[in-house]
N, C-alpha and C positions, 0 to 999 in steps of 0.2 A: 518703369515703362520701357518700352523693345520697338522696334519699328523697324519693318523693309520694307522701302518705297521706291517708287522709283526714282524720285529726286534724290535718294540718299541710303546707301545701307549702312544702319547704325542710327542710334537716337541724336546725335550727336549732328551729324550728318545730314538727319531730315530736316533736322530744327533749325539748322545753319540754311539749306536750300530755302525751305518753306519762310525764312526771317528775309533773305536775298529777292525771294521771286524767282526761283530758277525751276525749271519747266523740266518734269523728267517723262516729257513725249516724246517720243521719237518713231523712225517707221520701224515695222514689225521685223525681226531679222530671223524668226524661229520657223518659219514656213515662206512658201510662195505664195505672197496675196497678188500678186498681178491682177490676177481675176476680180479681185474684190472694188467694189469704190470707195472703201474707206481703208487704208494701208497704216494708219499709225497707233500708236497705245503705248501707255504707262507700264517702262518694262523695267524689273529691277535689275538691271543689267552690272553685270560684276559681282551677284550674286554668289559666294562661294559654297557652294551645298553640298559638295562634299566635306567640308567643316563640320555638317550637322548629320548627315548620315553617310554611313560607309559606302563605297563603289557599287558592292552589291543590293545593297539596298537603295539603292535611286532608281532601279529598276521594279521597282515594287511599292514606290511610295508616291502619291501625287503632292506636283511641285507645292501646290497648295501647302499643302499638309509641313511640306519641306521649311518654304516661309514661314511659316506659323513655329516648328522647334524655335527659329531663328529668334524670332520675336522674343517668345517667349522663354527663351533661354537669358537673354538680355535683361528683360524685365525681370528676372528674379535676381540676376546679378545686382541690378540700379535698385532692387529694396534691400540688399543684402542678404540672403534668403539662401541658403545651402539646403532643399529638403534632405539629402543625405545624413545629414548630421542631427535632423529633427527627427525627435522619437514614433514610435508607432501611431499614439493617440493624436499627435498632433498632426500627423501625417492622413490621419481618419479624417481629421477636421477642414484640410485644404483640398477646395474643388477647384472644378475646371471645367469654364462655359466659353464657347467658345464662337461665336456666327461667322457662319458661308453662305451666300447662295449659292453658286455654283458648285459649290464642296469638292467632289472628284472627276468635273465635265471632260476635264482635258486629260484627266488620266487616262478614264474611261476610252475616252475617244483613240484614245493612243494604242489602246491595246484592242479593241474592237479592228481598228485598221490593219495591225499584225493579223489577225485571226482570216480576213475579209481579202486580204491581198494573199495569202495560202501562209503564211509563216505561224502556225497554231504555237509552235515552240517556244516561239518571242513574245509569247502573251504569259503575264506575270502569273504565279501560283494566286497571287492574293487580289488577284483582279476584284473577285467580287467582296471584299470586307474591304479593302482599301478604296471602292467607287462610293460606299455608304457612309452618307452625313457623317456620324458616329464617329468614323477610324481617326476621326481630326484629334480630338479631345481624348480619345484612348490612346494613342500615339505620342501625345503631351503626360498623361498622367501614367503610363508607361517608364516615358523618359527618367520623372523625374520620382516615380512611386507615391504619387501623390492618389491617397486613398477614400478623399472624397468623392460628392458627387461629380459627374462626369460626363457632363450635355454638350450638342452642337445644338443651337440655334439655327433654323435657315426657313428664315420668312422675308425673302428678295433684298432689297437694297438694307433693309433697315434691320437685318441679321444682329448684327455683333451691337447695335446699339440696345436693340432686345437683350442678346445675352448677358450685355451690362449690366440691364435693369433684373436680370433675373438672379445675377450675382448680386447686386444690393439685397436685394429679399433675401436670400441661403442666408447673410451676414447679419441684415436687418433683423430677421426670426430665429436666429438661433442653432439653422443647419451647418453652419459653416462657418469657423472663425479668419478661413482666406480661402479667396479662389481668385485661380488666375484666369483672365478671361480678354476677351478684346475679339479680335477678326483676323480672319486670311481669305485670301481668295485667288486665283489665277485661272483667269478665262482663257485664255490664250492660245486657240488652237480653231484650224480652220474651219469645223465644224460649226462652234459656239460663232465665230467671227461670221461666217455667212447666216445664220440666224438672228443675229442683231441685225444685222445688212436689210434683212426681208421685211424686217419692222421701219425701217430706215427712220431710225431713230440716232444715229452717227454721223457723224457733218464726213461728209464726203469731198470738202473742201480745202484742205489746207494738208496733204501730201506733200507736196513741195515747201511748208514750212510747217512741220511737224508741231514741234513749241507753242504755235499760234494758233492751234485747233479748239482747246479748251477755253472759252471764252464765256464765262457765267457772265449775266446779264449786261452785254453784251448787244447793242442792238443788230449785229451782223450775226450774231449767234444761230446756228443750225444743226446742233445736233451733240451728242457726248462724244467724250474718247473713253475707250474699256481697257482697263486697268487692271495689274495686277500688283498685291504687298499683304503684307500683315504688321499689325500695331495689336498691341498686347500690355496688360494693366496686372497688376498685383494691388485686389481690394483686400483691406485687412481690417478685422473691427478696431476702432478706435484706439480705446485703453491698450489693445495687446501690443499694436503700433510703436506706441507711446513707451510702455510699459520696455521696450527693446530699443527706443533710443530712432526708430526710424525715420528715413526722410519721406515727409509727407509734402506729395505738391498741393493736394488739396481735399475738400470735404465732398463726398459724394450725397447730396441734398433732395433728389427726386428725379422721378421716371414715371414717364408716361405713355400711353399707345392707343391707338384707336382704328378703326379699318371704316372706308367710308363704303366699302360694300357696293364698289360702283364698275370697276372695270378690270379686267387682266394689265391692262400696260397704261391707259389713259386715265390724268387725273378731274374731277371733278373742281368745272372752273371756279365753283364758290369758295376754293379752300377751307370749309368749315371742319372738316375732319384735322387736316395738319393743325391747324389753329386749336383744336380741342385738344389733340395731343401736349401740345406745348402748353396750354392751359394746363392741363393736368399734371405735369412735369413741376410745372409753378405751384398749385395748388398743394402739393406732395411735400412740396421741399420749406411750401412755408414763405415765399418768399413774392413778394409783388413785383410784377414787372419792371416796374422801375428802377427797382435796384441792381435788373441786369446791364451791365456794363460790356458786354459781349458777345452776338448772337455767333455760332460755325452754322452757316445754311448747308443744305445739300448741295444746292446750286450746281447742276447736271449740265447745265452749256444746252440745253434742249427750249425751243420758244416756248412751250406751254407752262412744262417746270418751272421755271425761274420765276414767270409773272406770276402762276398762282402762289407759289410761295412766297413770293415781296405782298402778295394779298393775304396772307395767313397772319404775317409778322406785321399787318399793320392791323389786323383785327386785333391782335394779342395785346398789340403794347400800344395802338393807341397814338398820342401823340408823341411820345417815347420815340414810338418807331424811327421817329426825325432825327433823335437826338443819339441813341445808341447804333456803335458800327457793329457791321456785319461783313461777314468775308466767303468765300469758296473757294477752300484749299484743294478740289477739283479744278483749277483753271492752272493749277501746277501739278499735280499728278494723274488726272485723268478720276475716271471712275471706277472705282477696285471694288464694284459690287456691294457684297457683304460687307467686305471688311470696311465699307467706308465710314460708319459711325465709327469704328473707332478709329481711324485716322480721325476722322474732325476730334475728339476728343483726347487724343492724345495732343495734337497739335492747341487746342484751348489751354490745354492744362499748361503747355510754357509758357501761352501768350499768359497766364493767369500769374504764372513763377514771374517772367521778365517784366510786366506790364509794357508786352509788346505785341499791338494784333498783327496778323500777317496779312498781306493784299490778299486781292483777285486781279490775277494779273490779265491782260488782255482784253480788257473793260476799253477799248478804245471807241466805241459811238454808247455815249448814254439813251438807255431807253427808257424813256418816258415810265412805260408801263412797271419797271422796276428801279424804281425813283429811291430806294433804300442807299443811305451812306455804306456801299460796298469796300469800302478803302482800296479806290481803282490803284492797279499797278503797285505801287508803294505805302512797304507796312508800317505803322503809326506807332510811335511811343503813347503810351495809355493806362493810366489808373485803369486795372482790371479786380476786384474782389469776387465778380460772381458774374460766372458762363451758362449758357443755354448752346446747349448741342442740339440740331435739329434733323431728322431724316424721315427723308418720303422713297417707297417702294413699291414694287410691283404689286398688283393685289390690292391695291387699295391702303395699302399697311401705311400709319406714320408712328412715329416714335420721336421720345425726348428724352432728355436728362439735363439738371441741372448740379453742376458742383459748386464750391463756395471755396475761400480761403481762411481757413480756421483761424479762429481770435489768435492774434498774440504772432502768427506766420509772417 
């Protein structure tokens, strides 16, 4: 696994933040938001990106895309995994899925503004194949010659949890015996930032203490923080894993999705959609609720999100729902869009390695209406065998997965 986040660049890094509770919100430093009422976001700041592409190519490559080599250059190091050194065929057999929403908003944006303010010269040759979905996932299998299939997911928040469950399948059926896959995403640019604004769906509160914006259920909660990072996975069929000696965190068990066909941005307050999703995720993997021992919610720091989702997870699991925790590793990074199934999913998979969940920090007035054991502020030592990743998005879209920790780990 690979991760840049904002609390951390480096796997290492995230996992140490994300175990502490430390908050990588701060205010925006790449533009003037004066104008805006919401000034802060999850920024991966000390990002060295010219480590992953040359001088001249930063000019041609959205930062998105940039994060993402990052990630997933890491992630192949942490399975051990040189494609160079891997022959043609097996190089046929490793893909690469990859989810964004946003994909290339702020490249985009970056070079339209050149064009729009008279500087035509400073807008990049590759404006238009580097703005499309696509360049993310050719960019990676580029890098590293990797001659499988070669998708970008981008169906709103619940992107790169999709692209997950679409690399289970390649692997599951027999297209694919590895693909690397997970999310990036970087909103980050004044554009994108006064369109969330218009939605006012972003707490416009808490400027003056950045860190303390992000507040999943929360009863002072008003609104998300927009995030940017990529977190990045190397799924590999079983036996070939095994067959090479590799370190496996854990068993990828089921995915599931479902669209409640109800609204562009606003969710439908019965929860049955999300709650179907995660059933099907269950259903897949084979596995009964009860034996989930750790739910990662979206938990978006938004009033309506959070309650209908503590309503989805109490349909699913029942009485359970009392008994198993749940967390939102958005209440320290913010909301990084697409890429945030897998941030929640990479972050599962240590709590699954350590049997250690991480908080939702910022939990400071409990709300009744999201009565779920959140593990406020401080993360809990905890028997974990088997995780549930949860994510809800624009569109009506939810998505699940569930992994396990393989007999004998």
């Amino acid at each position: 696994m690979g991760a840049v986040s904002p609390n951390g660049i480096g796997l290492r890094r995230f996992w140490s933040a994300t175990r502490s509770g430390t908050s990588g919100v701060r205010l925006i430093d790449g533009f003037d938001t004066s104008e805006f009422p919401t000034r802060i976001a999850g920024q991966a700041v000390d990002f060295p990106a010219g480590d992953f592409v040359s001088a001249r190519e930063l000019k041609h490559v959205p930062r998105a895309t940039i994060l993402g080599l990052a990630a997933g250059a890491e992630a192949l190091r942490d399975a051990d995994l040189d494609p160079g050194a891997l022959d043609l065929d097996t190089r046929r057999r490793f893909g690469v899925v990859v989810g964004s929403g946003g994909v290339g908003l702020e490249f985009t944006e970056r070079q339209f503004r050149e064009y729009y303010l008279g500087n035509p010269k400073a807008v990049s040759l590759y404006t238009i194949p580097s703005s499309t979905p696509g360049s993310i996932s050719s960019e990676l299998s580029m890098k590293h010659d990797l001659r499988g299939p070669s998708l970008v997911i981008s169906t709103g928040c619940t992107s790169s949890t999709d692209a997950l469950g679409e690399a289970f399948g390649m692997i599951r059926y027999g297209r694919a015996e590895r693909v690397l896959s997970g999310g990036t995403d970087s909103p980050l640019a004044p554009g994108v930032l006064a369109g969330f604004c218009l939605m006012r769906i972003m707490t416009p509160s808490w400027n003056d203490e950045p860190e303390r914006g992000s507040r999943p259920f929360s009863r002072d909660r008003d609104g998300f923080v927009i995030a940017e990072g990529a977190w990045m996975l190397v799924l590999e069929e079983l036996e070939a894993a095994q067959a090479r000696g590799a370190r496996i965190y854990a068993e990828m068990l089921g995915y599931g999705a479902t669209c409640e066909a109800f609204h562009r941005v606003r969710l439908d307050e019965s929860g049955e959609e999300p709650a179907r999703a995660m059933q099907l995720a269950l259903q897949d993997a084979q596995v009964e609720p009860e034996r989930i021992d750790y739910v990662a919610l979206h938990g978006t720091s938004t009033e309506l999100n959070d309650r209908i989702e503590t309503r989805a997870v109490r349909h699913v699991f029942g009485e359970h729902a009392d008994r198993v925790p749940v967390s939102s590793l958005k209440s320290m990074i913010g909301h990084p869009q697409g890429a945030s199934g897998a941030a929640g999913v990479v972050a599962s998979l240590l709590a699954l390695r350590d049997g250690f969940v991480p908080p939702t920090i910022n939990r400071d007035e409990p709300d009744p209406e999201c009565d779920l054991d959140v593990v406020p502020n401080e993360g809990r030592e905890c028997a974990v065998e088997t995780v549930l990743c949860n994510c809800i998005g624009f569109g009506s879209k939810n998505a699940a997965l569930v992994y396990g920790r393989l007999d004998g780990d």
